[in-house]
N, CA, C and O atoms as CSV, one atom per row, in Angstrom:
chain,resi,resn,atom,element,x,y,z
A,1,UNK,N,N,162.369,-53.053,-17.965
A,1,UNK,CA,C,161.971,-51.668,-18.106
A,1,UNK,C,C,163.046,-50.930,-18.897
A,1,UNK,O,O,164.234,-51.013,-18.586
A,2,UNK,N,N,162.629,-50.244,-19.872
A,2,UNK,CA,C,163.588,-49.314,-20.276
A,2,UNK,C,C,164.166,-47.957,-19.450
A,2,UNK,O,O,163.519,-46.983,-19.063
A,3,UNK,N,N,165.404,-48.194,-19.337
A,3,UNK,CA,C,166.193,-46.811,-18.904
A,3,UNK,C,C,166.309,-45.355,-19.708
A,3,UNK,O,O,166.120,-45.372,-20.924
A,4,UNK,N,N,166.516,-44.507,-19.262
A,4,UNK,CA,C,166.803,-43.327,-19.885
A,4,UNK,C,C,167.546,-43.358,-21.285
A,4,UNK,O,O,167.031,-42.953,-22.327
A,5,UNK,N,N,169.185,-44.041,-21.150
A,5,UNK,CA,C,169.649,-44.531,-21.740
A,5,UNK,C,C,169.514,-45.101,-22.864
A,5,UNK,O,O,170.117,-44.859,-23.909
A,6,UNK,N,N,168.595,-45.986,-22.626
A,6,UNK,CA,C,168.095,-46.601,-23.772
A,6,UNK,C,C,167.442,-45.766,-24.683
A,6,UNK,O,O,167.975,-45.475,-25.754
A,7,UNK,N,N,166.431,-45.385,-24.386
A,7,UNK,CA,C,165.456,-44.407,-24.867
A,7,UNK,C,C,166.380,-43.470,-25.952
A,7,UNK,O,O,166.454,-43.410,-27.179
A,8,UNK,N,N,167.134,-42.675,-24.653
A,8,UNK,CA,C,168.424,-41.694,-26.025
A,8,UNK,C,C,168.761,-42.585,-27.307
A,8,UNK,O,O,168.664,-42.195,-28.471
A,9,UNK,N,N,169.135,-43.731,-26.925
A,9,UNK,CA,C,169.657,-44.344,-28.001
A,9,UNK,C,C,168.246,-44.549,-29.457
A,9,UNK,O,O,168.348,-44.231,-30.642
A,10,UNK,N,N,167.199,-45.107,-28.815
A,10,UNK,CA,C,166.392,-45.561,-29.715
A,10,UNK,C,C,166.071,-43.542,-30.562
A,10,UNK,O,O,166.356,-43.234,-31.719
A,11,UNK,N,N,165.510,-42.695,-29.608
A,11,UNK,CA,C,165.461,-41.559,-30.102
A,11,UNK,C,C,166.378,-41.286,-31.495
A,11,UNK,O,O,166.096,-40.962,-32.649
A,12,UNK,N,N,167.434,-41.542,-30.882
A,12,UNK,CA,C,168.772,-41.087,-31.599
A,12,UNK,C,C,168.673,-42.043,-32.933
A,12,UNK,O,O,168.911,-41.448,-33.983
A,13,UNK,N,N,168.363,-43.409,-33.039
A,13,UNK,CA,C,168.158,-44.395,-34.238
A,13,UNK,C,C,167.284,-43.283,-35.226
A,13,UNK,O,O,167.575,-42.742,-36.292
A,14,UNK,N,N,165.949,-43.206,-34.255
A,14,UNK,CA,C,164.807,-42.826,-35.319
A,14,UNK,C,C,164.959,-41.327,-35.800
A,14,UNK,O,O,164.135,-40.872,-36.593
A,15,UNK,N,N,165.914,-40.623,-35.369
A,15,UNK,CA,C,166.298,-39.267,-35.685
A,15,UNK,C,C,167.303,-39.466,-36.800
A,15,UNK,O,O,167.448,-38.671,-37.729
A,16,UNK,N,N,168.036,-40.670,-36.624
A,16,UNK,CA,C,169.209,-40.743,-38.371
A,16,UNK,C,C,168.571,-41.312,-39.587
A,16,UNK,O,O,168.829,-41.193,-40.784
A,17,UNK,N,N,167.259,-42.252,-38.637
A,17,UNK,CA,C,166.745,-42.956,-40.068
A,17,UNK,C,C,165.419,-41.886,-40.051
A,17,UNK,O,O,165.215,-42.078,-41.250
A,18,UNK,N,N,164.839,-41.361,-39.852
A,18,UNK,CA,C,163.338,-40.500,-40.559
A,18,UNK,C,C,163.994,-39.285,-40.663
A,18,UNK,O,O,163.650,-38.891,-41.777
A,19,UNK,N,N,164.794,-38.375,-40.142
A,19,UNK,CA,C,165.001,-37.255,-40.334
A,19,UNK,C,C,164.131,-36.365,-38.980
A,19,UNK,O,O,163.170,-36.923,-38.450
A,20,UNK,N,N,164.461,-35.331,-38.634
A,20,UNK,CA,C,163.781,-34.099,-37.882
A,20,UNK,C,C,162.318,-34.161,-38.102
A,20,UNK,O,O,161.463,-34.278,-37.224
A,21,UNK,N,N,162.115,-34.061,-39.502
A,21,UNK,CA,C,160.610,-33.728,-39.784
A,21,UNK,C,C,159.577,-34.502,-39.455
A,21,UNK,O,O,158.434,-34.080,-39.284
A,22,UNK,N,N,159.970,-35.790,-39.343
A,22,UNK,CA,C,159.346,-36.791,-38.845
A,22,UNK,C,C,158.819,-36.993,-37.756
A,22,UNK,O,O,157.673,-37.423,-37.623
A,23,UNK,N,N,159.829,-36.618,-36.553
A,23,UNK,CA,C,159.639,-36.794,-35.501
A,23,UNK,C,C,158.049,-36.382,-34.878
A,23,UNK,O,O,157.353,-37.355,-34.588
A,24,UNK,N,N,157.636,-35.443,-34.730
A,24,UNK,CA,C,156.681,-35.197,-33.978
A,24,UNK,C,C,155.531,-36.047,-34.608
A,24,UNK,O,O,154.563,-36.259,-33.879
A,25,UNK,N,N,155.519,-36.575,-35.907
A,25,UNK,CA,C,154.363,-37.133,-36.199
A,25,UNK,C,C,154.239,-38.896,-35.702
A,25,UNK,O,O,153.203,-39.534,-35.513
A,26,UNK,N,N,155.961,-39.462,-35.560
A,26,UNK,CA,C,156.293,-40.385,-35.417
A,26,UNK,C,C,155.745,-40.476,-33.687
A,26,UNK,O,O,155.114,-41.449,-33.275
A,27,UNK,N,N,156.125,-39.254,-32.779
A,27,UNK,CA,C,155.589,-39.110,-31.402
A,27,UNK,C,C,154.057,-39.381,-31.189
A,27,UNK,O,O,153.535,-40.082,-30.321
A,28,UNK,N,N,153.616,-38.842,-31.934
A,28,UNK,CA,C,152.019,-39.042,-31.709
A,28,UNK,C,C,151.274,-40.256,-32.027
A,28,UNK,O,O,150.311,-40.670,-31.380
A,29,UNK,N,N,151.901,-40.930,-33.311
A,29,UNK,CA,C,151.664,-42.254,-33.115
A,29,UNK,C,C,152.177,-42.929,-32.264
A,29,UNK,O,O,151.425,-43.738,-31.721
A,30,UNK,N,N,153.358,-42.893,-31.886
A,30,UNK,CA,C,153.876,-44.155,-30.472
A,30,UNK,C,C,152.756,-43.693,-29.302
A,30,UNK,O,O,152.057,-44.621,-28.894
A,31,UNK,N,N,152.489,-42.286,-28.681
A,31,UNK,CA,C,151.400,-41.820,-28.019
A,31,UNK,C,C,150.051,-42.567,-28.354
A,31,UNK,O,O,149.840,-43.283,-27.375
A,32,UNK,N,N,148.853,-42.771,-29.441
A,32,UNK,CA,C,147.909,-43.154,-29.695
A,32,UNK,C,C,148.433,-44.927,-29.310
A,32,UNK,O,O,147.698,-45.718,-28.720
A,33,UNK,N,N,149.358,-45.144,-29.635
A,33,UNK,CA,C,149.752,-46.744,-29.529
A,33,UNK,C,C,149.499,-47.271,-28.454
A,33,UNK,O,O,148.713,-48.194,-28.238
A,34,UNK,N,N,150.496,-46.413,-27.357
A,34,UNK,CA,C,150.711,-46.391,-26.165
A,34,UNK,C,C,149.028,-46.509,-25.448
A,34,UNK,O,O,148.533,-47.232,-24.584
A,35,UNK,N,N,148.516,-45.411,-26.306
A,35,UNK,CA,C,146.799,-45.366,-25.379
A,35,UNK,C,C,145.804,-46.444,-25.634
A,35,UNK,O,O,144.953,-46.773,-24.808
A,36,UNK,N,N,145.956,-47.023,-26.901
A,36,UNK,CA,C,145.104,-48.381,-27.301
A,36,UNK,C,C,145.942,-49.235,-26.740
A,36,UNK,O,O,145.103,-50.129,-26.631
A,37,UNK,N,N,146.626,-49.573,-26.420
A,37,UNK,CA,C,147.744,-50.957,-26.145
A,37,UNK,C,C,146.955,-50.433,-24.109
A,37,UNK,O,O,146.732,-51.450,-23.451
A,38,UNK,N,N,146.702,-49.385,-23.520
A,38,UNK,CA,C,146.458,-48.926,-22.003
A,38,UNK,C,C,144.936,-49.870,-22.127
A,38,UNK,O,O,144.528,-50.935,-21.662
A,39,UNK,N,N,144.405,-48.810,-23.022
A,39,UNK,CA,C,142.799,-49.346,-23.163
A,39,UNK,C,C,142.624,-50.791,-23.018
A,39,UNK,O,O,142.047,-51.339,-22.079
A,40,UNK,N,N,143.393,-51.602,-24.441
A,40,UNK,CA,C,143.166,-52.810,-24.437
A,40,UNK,C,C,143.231,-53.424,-22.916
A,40,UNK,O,O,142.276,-54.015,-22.412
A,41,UNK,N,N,144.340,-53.231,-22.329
A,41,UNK,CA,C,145.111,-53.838,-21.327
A,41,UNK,C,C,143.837,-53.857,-19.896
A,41,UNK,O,O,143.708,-54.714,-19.023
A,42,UNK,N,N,143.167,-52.767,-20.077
A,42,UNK,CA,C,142.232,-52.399,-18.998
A,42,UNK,C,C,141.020,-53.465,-19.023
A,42,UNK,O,O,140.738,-54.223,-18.094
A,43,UNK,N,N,140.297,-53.367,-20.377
A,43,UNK,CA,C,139.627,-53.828,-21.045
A,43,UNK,C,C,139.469,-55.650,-20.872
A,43,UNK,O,O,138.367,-56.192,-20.954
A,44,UNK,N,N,140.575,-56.318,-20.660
A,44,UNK,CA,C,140.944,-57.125,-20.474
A,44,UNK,C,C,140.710,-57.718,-18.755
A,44,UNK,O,O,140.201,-58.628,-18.101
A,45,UNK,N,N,141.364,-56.667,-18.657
A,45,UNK,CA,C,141.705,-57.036,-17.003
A,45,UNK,C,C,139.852,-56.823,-16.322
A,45,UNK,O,O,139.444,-57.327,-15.276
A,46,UNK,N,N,139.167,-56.098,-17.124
A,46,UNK,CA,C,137.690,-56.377,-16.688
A,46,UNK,C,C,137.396,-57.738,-17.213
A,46,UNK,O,O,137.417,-58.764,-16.533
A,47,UNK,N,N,137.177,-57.674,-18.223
A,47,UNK,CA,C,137.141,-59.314,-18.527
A,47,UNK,C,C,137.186,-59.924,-17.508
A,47,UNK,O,O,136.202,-60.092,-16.788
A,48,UNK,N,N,138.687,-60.501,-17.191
A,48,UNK,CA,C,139.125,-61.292,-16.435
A,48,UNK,C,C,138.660,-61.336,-15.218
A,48,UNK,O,O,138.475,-62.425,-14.675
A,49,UNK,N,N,138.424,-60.292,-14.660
A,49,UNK,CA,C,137.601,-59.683,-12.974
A,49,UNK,C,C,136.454,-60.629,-13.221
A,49,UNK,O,O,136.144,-61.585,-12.510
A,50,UNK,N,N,135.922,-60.262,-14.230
A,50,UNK,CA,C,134.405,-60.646,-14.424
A,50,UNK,C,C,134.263,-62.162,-14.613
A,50,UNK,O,O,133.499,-62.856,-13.942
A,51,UNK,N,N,134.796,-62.460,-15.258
A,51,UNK,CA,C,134.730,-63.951,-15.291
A,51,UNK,C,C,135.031,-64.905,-13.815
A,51,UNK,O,O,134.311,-65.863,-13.535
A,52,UNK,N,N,136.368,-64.412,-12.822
A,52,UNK,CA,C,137.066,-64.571,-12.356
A,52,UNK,C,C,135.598,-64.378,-11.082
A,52,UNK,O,O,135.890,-65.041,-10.087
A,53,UNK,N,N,134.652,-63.899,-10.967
A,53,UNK,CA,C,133.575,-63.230,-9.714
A,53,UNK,C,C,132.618,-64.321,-10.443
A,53,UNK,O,O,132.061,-65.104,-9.673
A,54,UNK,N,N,132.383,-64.456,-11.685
A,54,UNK,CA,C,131.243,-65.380,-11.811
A,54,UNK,C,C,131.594,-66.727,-11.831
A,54,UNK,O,O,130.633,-67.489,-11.941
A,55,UNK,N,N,133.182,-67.466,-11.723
A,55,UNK,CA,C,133.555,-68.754,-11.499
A,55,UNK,C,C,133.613,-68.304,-9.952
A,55,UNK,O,O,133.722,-69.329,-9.279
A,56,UNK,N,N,133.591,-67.452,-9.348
A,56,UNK,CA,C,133.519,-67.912,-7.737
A,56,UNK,C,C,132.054,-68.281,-7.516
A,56,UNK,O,O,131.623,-69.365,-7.125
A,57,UNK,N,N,131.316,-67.099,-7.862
A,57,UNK,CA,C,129.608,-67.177,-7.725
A,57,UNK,C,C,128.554,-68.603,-7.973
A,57,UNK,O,O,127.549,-68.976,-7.367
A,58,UNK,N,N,129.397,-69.245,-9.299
A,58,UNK,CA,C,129.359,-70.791,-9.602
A,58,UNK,C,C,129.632,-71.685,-8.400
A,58,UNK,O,O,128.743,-72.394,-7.927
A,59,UNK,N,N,130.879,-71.645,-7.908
A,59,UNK,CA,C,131.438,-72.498,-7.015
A,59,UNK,C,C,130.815,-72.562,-5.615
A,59,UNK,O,O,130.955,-73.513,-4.847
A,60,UNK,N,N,129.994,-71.257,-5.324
A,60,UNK,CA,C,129.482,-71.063,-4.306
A,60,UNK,C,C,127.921,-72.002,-4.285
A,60,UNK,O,O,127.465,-72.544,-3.278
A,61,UNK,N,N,127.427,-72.012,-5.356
A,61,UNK,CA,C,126.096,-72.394,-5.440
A,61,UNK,C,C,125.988,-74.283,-5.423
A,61,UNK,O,O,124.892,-74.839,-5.489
């Protein structure tokens, strides 16, 4: 897991290499990232449920 710490630091990278102006646009993409990378992750984990209920449902019969 990343610490606070860390975070300052990476902040602090992308603030010497893009500049100020950057930032908020650079935020909103790591944000949209963050929400497709959630989605996917969910998305998945149904999958897996689902498959995971119809290899029991198999085994039962």
């Amino acid at each position: 897991m990343i610490g606070t710490q860390e975070l300052i630091i990476i902040f602090a990278a992308i603030l010497l290499l893009f500049g100020a102006s950057k930032m908020p646009e650079f935020a909103r993409s790591m944000g949209r990232s963050m929400g497709e990378f959630k989605k996917a992750k969910e998305e998945s984990e149904h999958e897996l449920l689902k498959l995971t209920g119809d290899a029991k449902k198999q085994l039962k019969e």
